[in-house]
C-alpha positions in Angstrom: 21.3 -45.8 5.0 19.3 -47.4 7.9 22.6 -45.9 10.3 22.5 -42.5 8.9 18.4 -42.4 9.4 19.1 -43.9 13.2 21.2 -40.5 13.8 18.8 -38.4 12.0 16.2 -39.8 14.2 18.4 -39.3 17.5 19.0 -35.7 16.8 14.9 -35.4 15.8 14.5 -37.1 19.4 16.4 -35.0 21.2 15.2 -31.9 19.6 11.8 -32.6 20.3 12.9 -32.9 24.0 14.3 -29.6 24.4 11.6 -27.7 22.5 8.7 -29.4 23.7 10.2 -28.5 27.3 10.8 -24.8 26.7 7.6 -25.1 25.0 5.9 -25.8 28.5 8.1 -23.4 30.5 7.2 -20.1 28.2 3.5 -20.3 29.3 4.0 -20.3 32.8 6.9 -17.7 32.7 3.9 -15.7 31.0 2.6 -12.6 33.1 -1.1 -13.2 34.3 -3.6 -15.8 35.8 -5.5 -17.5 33.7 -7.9 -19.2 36.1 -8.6 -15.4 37.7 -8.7 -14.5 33.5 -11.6 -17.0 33.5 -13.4 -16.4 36.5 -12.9 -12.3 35.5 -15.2 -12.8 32.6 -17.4 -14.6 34.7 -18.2 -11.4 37.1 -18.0 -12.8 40.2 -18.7 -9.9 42.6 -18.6 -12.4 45.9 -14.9 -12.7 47.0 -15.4 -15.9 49.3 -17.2 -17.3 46.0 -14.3 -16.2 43.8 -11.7 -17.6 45.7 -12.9 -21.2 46.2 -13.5 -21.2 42.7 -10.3 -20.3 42.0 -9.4 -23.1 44.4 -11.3 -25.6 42.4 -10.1 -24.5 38.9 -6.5 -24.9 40.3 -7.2 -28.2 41.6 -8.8 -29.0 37.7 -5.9 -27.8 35.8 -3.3 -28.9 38.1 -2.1 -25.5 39.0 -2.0 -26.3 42.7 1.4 -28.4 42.3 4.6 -27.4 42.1 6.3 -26.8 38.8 8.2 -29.9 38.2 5.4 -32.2 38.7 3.1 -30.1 36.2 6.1 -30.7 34.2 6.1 -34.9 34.5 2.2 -35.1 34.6 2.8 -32.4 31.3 4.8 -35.7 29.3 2.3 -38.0 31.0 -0.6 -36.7 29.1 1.5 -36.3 26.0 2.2 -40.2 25.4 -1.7 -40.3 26.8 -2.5 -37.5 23.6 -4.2 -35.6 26.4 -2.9 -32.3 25.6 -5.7 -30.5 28.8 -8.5 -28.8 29.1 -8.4 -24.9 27.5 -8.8 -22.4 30.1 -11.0 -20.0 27.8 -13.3 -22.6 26.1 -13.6 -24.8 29.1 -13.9 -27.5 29.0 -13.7 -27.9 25.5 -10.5 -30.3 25.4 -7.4 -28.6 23.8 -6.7 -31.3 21.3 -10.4 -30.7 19.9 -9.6 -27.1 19.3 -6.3 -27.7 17.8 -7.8 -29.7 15.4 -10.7 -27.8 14.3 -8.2 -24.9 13.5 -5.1 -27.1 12.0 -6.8 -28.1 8.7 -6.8 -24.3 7.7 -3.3 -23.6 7.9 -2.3 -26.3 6.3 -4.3 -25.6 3.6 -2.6 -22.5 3.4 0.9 -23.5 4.3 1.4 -26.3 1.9 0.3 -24.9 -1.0 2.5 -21.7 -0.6 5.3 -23.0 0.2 5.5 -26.1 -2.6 3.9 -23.4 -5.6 6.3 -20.3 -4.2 9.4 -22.8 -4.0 8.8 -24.3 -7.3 7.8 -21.4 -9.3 10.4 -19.4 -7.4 12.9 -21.6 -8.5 11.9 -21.7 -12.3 11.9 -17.8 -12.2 15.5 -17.6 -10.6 16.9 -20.1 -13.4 14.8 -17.6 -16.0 16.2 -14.9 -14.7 20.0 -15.6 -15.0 19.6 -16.4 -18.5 21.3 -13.0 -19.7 21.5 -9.4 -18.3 18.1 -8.0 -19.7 16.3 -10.5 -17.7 18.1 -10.5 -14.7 18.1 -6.3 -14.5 14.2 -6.7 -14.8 13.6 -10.0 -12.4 16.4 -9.4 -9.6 15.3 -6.0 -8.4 11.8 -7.3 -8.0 12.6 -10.7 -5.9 15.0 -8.5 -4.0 11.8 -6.0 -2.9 9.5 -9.2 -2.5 11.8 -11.1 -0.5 12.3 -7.7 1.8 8.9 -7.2 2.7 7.8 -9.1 6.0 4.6 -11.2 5.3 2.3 -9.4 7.6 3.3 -5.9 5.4 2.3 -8.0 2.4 -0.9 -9.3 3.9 -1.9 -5.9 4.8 -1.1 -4.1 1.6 -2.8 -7.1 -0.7 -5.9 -6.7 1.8 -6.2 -3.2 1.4 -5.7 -3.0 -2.7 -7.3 -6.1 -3.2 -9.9 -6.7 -0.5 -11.2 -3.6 0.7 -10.2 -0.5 -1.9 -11.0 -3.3 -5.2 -13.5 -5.3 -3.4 -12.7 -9.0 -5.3 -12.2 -10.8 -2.8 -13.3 -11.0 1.3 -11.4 -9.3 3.7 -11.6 -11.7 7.1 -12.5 -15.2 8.4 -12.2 -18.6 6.8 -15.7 -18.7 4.8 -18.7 -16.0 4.7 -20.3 -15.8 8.0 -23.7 -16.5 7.0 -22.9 -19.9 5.7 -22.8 -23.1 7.3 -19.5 -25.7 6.4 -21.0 -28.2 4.2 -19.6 -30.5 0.9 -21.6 -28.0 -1.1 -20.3 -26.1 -4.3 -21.2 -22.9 -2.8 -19.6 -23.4 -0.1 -16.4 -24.5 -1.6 -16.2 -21.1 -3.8 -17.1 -19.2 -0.7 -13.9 -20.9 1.0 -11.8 -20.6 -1.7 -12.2 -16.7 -2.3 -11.5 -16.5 1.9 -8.4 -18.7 1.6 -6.9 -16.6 -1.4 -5.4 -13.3 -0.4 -3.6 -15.2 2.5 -2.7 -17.7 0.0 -0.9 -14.8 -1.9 0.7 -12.9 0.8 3.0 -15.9 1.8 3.4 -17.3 -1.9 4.2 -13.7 -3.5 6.9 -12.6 -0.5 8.3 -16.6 -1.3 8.5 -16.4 -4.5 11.2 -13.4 -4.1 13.8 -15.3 -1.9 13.6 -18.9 -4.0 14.1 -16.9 -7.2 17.3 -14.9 -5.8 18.9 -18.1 -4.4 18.2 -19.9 -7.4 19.5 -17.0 -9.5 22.7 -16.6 -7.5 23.2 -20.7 -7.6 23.0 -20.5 -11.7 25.5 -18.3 -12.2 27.6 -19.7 -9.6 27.3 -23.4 -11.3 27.4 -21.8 -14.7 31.4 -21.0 -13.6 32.3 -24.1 -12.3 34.8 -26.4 -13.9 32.2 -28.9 -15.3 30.1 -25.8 -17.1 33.6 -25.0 -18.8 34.3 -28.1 -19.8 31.0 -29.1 -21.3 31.4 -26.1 -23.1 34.5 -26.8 -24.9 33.7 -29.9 -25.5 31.0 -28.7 -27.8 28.1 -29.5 -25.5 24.6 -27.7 -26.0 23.8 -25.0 -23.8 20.9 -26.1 -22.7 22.5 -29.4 -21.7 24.7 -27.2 -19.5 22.3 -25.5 -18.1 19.8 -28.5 -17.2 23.1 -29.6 -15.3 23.4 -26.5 -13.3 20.0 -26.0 -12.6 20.6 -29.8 -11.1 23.3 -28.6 -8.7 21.5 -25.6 -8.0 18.6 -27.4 -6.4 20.1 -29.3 -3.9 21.0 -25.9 -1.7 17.3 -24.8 -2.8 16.7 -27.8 -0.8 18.6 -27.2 1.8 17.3 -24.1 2.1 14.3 -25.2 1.9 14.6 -26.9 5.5 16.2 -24.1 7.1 13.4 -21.2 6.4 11.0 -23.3 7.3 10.4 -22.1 10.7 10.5 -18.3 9.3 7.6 -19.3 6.6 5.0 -20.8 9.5 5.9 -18.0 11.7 4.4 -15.9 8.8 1.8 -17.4 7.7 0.5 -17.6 11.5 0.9 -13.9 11.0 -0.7 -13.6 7.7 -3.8 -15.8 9.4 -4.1 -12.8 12.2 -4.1 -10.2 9.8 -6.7 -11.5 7.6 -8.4 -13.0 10.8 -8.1 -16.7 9.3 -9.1 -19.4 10.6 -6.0 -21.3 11.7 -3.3 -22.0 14.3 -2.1 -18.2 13.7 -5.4 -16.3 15.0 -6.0 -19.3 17.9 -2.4 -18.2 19.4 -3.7 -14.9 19.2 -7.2 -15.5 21.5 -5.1 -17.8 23.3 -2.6 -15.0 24.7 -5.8 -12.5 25.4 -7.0 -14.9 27.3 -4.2 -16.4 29.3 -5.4 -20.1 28.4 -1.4 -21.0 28.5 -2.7 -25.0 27.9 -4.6 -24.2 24.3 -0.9 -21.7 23.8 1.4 -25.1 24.5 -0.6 -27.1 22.8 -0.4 -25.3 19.4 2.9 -24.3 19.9 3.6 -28.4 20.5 1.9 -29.1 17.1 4.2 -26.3 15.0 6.9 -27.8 17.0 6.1 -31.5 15.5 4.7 -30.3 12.5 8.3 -28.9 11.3 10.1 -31.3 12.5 8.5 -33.6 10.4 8.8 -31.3 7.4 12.3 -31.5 8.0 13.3 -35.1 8.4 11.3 -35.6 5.2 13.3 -32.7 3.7 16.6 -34.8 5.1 15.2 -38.0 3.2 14.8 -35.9 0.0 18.0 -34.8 0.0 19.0 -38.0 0.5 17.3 -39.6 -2.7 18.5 -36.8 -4.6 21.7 -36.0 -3.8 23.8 -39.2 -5.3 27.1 -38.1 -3.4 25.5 -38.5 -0.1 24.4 -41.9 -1.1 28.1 -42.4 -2.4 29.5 -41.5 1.0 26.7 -43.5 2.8 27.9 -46.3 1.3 31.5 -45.9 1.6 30.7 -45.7 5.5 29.3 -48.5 5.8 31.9 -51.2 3.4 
């Protein structure tokens, strides 16, 4: 066990390497100043003023070196969690801004993906109970899980939002309040945090149930289904065991969309102008601040791969022949 996490943890390592390095190259690759973005919105109208400010703001944000020593004093700061100084909200710190934002899509992230995954599932193991469900389920996961999240989004915040009126149409909570550990508050919140809640759980929901679907029927004709079956077993027995089976790819899979789902729910979060990591990136390229754009991009980076070594150590605690061959490889 303690060998196979070691590798786990290697490849982790040296995947965090590699993407936290092109994560710092794809910034500066980016077309556009952003000290002369700053000083633009500034109005400077003196040129002799405008450049040695531009001087001094290079000098601040270490833009006057040459690329591989941004690069060293880039990991320096990192083990220091000093992730700069934003370029647009100087010089509000980039790790203050990050974390101001972070709570909101994570409120939104975890709940969608654990509710659309779950329920998803259920509904694909509903589904492939006989033909008259499965006619009237599979055609709608298949349109659900076709439809991108930020088509969703817009279509559930026109019918919903702004033709119905029931729930708010932008921002994380109504503009006129303050945040506060208030009941009003919390209401207002919630009715902000729903529509983007179900634009990423509905368009889920159609790609869990499909795989799960497909899974049941593929474990329904395996050799074990058959033999349960003539040996008299109940069919519900032999379907709890295939409904088993059929969750450890869900798992699986579970892993690898994971990247797809936070890219689109920091879509969903721009459409709906929420709050979160999604609508930051998006101020963050208008404004050329490429420190605020590598420092989000550094926590989605960490953020999945944390998801997925936990998703690893599920699998691991689920999945009894990996334990089995675990512990063959070790005696």
């Amino acid at each position: 066990m303690w060998r196979y996490m070691g590798r786990k943890l290697g490849f982790y390592g040296l995947t965090f390497v590699i993407a936290v390095t092109i994560n710092w190259m794809i910034p500066r690759f980016m077309p556009g100043d952003p000290v002369r973005s700053m000083l633009n919105r500034a109005s400077i109208s003196d040129p002799e003023a405008l450049e040695r400010m531009t001087t001094y703001y290079n000098e601040v944000f270490g833009l006057d070196t040459p690329l591989h020593q941004q690069y060293f004093a880039f990991w320096s700061g990192l083990f220091r969690g000093d992730l700069g100084v934003s370029v647009w909200l100087y010089p509000e710190p980039v790790t203050d801004i990050i974390l101001r934002h972070i709570p909101y899509t994570l409120g939104l992230l975890i709940p969608a993906i654990v509710l659309s995954w779950i329920v998803g599932n259920h509904f694909g193991a509903f589904a492939a109970r006989g033909k008259v469900l499965d006619n009237t389920l599979l055609p709608v996961g298949y349109i659900l899980t076709a439809t991108p999240y930020m088509w969703m989004a817009l279509l559930l915040l026109w019918a919903l939002g702004v033709v119905g009126g029931f729930f708010p149409t932008a921002g994380g909570y109504g503009f006129a309040l303050t945040p506060s550990w208030s009941w009003p508050f919390f209401v207002n919140l919630v009715s902000h945090w729903f529509l983007p809640f179900l634009s990423m759980f509905v368009v889920g929901l159609g790609g869990w149930a499909i795989g799960m679907r497909n899974l049941i029927i593929y474990e329904l004709e395996a050799e074990y289904s058959n033999y349960l079956q003539a040996l008299g077993a109940p069919r519900r027995l032999i379907r709890r065991y295939a409904f088993r089976n059929a969750m450890l790819p869900q798992i699986t899979g579970l892993a690898v969309q994971l990247g797809t789902i936070i890219a689109g729910a920091l879509l969903t979060e721009i459409v709906f102008t929420y709050p979160g990591l999604g609508t930051l990136i998006l101020r963050s390229l208008n404004n050329n601040d490429l420190f605020l754009l590598q420092g989000i991009f550094l926590f989605v980076v960490v953020g999945v791969l944390i998801a997925n070594f936990i998703i690893d150590i599920i699998y691991v605690l689920v999945d009894p022949r990996t334990r089995v061959q675990m512990t063959g490889g070790a005696s």
